[in-house]
Legacy VTK file of the C-alpha trace (Angstrom):
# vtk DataFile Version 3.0
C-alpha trace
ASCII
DATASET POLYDATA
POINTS 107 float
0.000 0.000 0.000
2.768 2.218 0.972
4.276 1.642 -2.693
0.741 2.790 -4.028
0.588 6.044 -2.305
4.284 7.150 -3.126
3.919 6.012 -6.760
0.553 8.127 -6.718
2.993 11.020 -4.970
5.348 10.771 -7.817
2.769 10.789 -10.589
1.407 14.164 -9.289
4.841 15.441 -9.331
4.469 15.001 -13.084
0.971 16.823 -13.379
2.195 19.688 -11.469
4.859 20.701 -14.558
2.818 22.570 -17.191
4.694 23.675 -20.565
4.242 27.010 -22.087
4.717 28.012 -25.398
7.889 25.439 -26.055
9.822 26.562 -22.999
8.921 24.943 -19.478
8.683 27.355 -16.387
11.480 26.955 -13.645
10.044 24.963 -10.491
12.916 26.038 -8.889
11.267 29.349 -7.344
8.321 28.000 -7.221
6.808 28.198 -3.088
4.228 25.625 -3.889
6.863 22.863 -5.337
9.054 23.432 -2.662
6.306 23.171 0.219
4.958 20.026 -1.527
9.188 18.516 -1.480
9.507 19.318 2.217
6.148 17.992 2.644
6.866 14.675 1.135
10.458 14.473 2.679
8.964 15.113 6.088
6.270 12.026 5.509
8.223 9.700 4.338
11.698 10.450 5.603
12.805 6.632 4.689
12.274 7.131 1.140
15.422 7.200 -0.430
13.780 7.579 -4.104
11.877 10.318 -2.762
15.157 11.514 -0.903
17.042 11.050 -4.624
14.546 13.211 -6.403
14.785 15.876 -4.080
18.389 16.100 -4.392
18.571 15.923 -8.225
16.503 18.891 -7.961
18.247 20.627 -6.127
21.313 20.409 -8.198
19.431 20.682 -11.075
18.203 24.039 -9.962
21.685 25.154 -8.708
23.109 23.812 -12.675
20.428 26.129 -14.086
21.306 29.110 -11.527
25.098 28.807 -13.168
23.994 28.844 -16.515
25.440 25.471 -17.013
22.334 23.600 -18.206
19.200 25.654 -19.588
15.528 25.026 -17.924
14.329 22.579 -20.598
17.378 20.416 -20.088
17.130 20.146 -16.421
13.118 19.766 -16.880
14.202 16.809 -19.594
16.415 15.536 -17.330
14.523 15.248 -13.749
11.195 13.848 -16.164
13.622 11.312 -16.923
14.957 10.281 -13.594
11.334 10.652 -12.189
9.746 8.261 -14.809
12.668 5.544 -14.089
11.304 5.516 -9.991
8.153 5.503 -11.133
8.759 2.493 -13.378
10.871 1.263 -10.430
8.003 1.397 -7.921
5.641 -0.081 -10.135
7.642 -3.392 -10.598
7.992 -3.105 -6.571
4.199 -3.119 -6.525
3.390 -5.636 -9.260
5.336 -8.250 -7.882
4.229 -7.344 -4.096
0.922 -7.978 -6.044
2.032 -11.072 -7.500
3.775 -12.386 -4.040
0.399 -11.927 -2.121
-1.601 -13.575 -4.828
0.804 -16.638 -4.168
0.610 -16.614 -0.393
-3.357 -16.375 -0.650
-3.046 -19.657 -3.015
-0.751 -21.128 -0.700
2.037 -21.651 -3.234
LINES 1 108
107 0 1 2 3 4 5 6 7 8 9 10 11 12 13 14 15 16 17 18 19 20 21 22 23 24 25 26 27 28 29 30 31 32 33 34 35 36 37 38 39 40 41 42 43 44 45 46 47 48 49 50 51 52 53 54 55 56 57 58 59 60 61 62 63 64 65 66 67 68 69 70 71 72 73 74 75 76 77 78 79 80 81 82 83 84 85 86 87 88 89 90 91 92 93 94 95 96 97 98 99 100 101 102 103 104 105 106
């Protein structure tokens, strides 16, 4: 269950991005995204997925601050790290699926 709700966490992340006219907006700055990280670090302070985001973030905002990486790449690049956990989790959850289908059939 635990899986579920993080993997539903990590979906909304994705909704929460909007794209404007070809060039995505910086998150970094934004008070609502960061609220929403600290809120998700604080609840599940054991995730280290959640904990790996966060950080990649981070740097990715402090990359764009240099100049060394515009928005769009570091957008490209979290959507990308993001949608390998997600993939992740769901493999975690399909076969804790699979495993309690076994148990209940005693196999």
């Amino acid at each position: 269950m635990r899986i579920f709700i993080i993997l539903t966490l990590l979906l909304g992340l994705l909704f929460s991005y909007e794209i404007k006219a070809g060039e995505q907006k910086n998150h970094c700055y934004d008070a609502d995204a960061n609220l929403e990280w600290e809120a998700l670090i604080q609840k599940y302070p054991g995730d280290k997925q959640i904990h790996a985001l966060h950080a990649l973030r981070i740097g990715l905002c402090l990359k764009v601050d240099r100049g060394d990486i515009t928005v769009d790449e570091a957008n490209a690049i979290f959507e990308n790290m993001r949608s390998a956990l997600v993939r992740a989790k769901e493999r975690e959850r399909d076969k804790e699926l699979e495993d309690s289908k076994k148990e209940e059939k005693g196999v």
